[in-house]
Every structure is written in structure tokens, then in C-alpha cells.
N, CA, C and O atoms as a Maestro MAE file, in Angstrom:
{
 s_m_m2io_version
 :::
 2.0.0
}

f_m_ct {
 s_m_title
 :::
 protein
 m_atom[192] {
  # First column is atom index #
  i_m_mmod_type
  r_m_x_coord
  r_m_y_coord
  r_m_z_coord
  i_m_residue_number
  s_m_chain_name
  s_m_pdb_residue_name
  s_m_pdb_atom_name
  i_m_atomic_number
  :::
  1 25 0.828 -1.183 0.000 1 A "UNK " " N  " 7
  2 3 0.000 0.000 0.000 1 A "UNK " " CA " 6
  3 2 0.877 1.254 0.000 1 A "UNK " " C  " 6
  4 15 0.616 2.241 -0.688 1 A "UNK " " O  " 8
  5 25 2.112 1.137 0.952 2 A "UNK " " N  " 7
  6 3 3.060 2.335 0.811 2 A "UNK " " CA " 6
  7 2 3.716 2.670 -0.522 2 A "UNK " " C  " 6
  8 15 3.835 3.819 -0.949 2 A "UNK " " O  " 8
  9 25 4.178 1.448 -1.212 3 A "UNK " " N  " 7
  10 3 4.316 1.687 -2.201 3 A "UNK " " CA " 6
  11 2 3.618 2.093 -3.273 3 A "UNK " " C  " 6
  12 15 4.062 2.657 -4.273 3 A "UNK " " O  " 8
  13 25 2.522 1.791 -3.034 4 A "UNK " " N  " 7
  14 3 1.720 2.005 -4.267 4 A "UNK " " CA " 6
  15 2 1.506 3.592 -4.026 4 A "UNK " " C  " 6
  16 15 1.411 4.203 -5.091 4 A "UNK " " O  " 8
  17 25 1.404 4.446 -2.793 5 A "UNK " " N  " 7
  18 3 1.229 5.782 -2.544 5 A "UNK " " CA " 6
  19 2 2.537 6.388 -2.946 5 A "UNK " " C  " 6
  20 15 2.207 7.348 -3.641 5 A "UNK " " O  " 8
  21 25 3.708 6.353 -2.892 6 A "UNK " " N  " 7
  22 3 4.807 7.105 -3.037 6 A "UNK " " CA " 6
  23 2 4.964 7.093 -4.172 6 A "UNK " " C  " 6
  24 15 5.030 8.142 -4.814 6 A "UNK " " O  " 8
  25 25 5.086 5.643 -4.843 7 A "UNK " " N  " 7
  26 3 5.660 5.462 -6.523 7 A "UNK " " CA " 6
  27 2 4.264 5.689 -7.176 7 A "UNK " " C  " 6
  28 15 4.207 6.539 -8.065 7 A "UNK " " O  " 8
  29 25 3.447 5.204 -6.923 8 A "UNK " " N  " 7
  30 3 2.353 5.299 -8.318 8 A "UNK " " CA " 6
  31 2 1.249 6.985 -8.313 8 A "UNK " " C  " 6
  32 15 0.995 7.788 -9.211 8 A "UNK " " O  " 8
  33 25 0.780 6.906 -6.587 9 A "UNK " " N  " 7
  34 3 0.126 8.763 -6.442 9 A "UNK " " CA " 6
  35 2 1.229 9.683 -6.969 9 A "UNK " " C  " 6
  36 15 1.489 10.368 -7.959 9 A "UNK " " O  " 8
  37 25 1.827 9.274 -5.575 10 A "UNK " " N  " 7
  38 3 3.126 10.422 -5.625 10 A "UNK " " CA " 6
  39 2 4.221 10.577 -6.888 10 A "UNK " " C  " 6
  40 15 4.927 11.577 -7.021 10 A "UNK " " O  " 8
  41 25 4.239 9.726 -7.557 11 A "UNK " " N  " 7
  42 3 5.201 10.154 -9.018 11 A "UNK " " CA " 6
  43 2 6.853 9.611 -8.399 11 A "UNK " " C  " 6
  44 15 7.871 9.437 -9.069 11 A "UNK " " O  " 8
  45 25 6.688 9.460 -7.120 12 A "UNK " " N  " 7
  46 3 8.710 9.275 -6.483 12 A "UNK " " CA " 6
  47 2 8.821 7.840 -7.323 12 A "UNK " " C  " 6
  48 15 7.990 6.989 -7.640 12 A "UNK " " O  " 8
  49 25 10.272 7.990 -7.529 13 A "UNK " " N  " 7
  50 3 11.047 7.257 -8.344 13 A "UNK " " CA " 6
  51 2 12.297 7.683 -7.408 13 A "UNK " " C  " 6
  52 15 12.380 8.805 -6.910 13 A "UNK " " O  " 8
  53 25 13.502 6.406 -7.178 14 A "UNK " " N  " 7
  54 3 14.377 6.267 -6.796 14 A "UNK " " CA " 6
  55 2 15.448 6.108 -7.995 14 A "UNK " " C  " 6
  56 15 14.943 5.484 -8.928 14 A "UNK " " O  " 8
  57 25 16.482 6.408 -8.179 15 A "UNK " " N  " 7
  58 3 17.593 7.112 -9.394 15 A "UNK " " CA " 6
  59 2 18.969 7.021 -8.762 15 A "UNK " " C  " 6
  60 15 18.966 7.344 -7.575 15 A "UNK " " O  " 8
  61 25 20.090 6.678 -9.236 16 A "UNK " " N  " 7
  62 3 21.056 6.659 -9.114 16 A "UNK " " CA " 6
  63 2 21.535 7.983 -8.427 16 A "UNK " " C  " 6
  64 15 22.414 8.134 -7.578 16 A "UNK " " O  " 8
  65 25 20.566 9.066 -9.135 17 A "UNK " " N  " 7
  66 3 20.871 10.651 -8.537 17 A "UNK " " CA " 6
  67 2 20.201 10.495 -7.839 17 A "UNK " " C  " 6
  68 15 20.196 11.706 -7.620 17 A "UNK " " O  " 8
  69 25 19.602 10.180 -7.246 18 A "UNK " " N  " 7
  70 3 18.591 10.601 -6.243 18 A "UNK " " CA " 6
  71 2 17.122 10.560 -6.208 18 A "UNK " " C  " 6
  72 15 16.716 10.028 -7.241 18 A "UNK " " O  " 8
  73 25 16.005 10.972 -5.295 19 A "UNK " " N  " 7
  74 3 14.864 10.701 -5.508 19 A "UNK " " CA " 6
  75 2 14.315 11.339 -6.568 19 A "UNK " " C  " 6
  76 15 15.028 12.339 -6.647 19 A "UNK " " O  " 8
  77 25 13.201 11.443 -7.769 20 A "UNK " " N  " 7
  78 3 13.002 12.222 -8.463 20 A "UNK " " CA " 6
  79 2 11.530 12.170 -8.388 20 A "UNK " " C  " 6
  80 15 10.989 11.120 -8.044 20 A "UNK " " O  " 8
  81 25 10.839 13.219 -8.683 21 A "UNK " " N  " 7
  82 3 9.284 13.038 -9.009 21 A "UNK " " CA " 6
  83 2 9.152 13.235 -10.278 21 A "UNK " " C  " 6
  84 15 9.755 14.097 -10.918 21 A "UNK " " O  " 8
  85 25 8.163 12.258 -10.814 22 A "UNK " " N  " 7
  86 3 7.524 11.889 -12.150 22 A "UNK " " CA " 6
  87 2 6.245 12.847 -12.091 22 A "UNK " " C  " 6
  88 15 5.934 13.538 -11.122 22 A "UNK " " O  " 8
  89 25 5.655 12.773 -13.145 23 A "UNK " " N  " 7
  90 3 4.476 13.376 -13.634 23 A "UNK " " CA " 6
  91 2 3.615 12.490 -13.320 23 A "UNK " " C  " 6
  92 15 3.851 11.353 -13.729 23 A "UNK " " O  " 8
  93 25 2.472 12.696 -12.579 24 A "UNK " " N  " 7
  94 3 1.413 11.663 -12.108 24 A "UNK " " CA " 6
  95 2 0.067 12.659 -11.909 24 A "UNK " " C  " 6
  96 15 -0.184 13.852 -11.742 24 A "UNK " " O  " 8
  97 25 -0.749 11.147 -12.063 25 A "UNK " " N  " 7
  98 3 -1.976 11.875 -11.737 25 A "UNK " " CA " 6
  99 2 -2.810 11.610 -10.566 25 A "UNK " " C  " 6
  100 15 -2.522 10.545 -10.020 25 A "UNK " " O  " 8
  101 25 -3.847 12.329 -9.974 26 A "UNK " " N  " 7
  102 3 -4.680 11.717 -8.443 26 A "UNK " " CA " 6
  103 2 -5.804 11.222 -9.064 26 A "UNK " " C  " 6
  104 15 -6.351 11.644 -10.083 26 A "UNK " " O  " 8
  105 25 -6.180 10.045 -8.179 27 A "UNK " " N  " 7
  106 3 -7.692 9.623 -8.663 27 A "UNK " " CA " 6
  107 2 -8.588 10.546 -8.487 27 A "UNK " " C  " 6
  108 15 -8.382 11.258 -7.503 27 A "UNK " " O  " 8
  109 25 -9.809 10.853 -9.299 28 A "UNK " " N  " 7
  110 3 -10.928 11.920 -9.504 28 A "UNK " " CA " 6
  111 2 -11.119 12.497 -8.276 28 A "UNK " " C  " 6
  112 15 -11.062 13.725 -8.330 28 A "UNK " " O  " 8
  113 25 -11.310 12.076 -7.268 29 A "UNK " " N  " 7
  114 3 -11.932 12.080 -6.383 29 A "UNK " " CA " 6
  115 2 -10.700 13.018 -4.886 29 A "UNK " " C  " 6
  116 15 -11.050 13.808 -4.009 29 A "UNK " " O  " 8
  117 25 -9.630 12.588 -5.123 30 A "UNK " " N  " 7
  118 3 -8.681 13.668 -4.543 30 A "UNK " " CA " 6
  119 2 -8.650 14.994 -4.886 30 A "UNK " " C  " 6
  120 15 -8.908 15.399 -6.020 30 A "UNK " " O  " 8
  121 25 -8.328 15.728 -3.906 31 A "UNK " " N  " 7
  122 3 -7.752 17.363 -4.308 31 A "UNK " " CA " 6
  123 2 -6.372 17.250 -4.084 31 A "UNK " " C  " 6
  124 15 -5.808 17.882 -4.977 31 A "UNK " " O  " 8
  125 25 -5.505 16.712 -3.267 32 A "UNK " " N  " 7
  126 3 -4.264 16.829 -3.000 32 A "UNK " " CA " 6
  127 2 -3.311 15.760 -2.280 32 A "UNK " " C  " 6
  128 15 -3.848 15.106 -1.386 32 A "UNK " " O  " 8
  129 25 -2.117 15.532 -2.527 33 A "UNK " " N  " 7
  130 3 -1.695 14.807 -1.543 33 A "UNK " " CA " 6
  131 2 -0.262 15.121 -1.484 33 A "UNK " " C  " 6
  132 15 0.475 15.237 -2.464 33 A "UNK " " O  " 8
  133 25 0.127 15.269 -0.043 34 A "UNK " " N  " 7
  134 3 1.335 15.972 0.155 34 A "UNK " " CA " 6
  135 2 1.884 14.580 1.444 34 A "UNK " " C  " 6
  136 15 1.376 13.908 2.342 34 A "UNK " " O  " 8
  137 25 3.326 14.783 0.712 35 A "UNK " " N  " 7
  138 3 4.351 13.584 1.608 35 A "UNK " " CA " 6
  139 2 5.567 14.238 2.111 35 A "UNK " " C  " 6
  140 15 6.177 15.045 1.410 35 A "UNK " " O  " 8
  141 25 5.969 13.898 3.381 36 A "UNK " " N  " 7
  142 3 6.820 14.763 3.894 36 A "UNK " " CA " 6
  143 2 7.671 13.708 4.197 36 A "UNK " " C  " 6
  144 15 7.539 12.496 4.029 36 A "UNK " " O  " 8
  145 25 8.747 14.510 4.768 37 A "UNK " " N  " 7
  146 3 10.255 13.986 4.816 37 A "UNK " " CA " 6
  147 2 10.915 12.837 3.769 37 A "UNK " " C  " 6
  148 15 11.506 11.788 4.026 37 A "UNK " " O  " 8
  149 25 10.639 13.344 2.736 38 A "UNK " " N  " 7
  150 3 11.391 12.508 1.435 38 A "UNK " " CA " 6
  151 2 12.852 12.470 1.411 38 A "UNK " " C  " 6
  152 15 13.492 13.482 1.128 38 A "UNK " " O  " 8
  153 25 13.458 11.270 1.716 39 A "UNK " " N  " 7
  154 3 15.029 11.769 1.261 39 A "UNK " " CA " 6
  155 2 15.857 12.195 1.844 39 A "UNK " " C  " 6
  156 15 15.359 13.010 2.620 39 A "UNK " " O  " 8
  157 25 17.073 12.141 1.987 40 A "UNK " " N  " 7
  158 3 18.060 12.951 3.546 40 A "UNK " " CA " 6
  159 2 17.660 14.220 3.480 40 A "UNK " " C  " 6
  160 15 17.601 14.654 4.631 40 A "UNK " " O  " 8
  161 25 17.419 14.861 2.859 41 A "UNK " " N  " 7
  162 3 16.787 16.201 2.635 41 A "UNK " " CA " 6
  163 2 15.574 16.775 2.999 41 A "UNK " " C  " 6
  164 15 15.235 17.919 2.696 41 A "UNK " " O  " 8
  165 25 14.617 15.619 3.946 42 A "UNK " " N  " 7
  166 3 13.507 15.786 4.239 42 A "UNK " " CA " 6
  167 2 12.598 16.625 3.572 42 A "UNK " " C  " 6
  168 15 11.972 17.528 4.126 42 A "UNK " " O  " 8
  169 25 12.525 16.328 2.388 43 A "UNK " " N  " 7
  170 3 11.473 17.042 1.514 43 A "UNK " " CA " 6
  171 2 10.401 17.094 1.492 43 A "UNK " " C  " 6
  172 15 9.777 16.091 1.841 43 A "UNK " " O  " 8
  173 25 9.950 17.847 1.227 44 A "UNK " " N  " 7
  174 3 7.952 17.323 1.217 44 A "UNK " " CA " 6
  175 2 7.624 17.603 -0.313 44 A "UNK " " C  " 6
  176 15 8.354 17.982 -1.228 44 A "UNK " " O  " 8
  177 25 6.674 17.379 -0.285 45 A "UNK " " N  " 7
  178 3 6.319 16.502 -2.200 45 A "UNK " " CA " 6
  179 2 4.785 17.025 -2.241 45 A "UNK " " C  " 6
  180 15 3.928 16.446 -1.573 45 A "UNK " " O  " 8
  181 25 4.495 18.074 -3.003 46 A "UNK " " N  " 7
  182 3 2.711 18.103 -3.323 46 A "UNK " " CA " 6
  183 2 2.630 17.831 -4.469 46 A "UNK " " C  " 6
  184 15 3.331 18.261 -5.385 46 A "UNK " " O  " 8
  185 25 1.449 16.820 -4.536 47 A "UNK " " N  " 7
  186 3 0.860 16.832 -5.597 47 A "UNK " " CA " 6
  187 2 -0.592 16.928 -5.961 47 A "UNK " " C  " 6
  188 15 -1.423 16.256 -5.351 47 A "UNK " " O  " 8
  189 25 -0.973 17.851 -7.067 48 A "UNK " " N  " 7
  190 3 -2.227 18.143 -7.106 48 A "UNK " " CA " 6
  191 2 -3.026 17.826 -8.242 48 A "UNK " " C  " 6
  192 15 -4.222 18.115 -8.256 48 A "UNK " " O  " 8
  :::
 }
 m_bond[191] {
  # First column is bond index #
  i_m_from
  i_m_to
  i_m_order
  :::
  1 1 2 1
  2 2 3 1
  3 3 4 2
  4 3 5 1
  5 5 6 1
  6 6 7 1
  7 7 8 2
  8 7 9 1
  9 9 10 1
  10 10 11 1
  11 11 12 2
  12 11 13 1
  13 13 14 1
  14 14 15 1
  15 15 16 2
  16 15 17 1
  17 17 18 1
  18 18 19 1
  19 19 20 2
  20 19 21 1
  21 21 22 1
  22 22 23 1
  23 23 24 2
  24 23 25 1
  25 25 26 1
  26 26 27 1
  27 27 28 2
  28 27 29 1
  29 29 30 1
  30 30 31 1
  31 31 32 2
  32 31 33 1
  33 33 34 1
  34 34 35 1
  35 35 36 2
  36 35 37 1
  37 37 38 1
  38 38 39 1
  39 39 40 2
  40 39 41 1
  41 41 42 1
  42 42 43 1
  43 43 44 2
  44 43 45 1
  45 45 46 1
  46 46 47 1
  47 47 48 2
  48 47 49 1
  49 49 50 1
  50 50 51 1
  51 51 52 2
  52 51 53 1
  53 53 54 1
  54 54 55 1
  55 55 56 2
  56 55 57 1
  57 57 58 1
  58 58 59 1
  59 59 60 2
  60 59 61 1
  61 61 62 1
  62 62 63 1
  63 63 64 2
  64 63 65 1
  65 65 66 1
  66 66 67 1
  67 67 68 2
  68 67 69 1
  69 69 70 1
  70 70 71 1
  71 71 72 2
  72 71 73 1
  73 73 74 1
  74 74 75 1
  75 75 76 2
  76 75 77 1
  77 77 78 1
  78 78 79 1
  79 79 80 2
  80 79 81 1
  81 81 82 1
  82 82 83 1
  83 83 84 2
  84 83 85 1
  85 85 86 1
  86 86 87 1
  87 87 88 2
  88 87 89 1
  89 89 90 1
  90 90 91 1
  91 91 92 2
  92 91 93 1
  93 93 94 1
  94 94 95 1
  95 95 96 2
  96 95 97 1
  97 97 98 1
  98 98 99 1
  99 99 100 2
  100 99 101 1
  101 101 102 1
  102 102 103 1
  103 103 104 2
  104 103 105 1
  105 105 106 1
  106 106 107 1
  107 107 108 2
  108 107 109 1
  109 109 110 1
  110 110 111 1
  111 111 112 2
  112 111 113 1
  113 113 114 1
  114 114 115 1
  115 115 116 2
  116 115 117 1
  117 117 118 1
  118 118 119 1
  119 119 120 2
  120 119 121 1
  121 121 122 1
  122 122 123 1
  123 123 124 2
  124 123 125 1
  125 125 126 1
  126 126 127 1
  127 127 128 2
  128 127 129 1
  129 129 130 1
  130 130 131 1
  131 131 132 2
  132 131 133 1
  133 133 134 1
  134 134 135 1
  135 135 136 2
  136 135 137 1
  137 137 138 1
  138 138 139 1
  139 139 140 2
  140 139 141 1
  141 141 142 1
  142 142 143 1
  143 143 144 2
  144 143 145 1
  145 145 146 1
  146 146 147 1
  147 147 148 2
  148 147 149 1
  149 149 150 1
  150 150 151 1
  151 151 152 2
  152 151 153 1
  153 153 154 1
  154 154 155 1
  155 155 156 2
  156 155 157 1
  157 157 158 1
  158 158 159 1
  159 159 160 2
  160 159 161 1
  161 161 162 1
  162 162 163 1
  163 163 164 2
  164 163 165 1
  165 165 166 1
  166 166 167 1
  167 167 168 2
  168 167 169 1
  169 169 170 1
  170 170 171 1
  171 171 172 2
  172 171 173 1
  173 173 174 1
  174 174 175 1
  175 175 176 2
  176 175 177 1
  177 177 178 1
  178 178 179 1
  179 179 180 2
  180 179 181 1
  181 181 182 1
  182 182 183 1
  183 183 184 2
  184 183 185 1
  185 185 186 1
  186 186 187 1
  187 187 188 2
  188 187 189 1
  189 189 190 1
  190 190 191 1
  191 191 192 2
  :::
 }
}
């Protein structure tokens, strides 16, 4: 289930460089979904 939220909602992809976000889409029915602490960099990630 985690996976399916990070890699398939969220667009994250793991890369030799580093984490990257892909172009993705939310099911109809979402407005948003935001993930925090991505990465040694603790990033946060919106996607809308």
C-alpha cells in the first residue's frame, strides 16, 4: 500500500541521482496529496 502511494500517487522514483518526481496523476476524487520527509533532505512533495 506504501508503495503504491509514493511510486504510483506520488510520481517518487528512486535514481542513481537521487529521488526524483515523475508526472502523475490523483484519482478523480482527490484534491491533493502531500508527503513529507522525502530523502536525507527531508522534503515534502505536493501533488495536485
Amino acid at each position: 500500500m506504501l508503495q503504491a502511494v509514493l511510486n504510483g500517487f506520488g510520481g517518487l522514483d528512486i535514481t542513481d541521482s537521487g529521488i526524483v518526481q515523475l508526472k502523475t496523476k490523483l484519482p478523480k476524487k482527490w484534491k491533493s496529496l502531500t508527503i513529507k520527509g522525502v530523502g536525507p533532505q527531508l522534503r515534502t512533495i505536493q501533488v495536485q
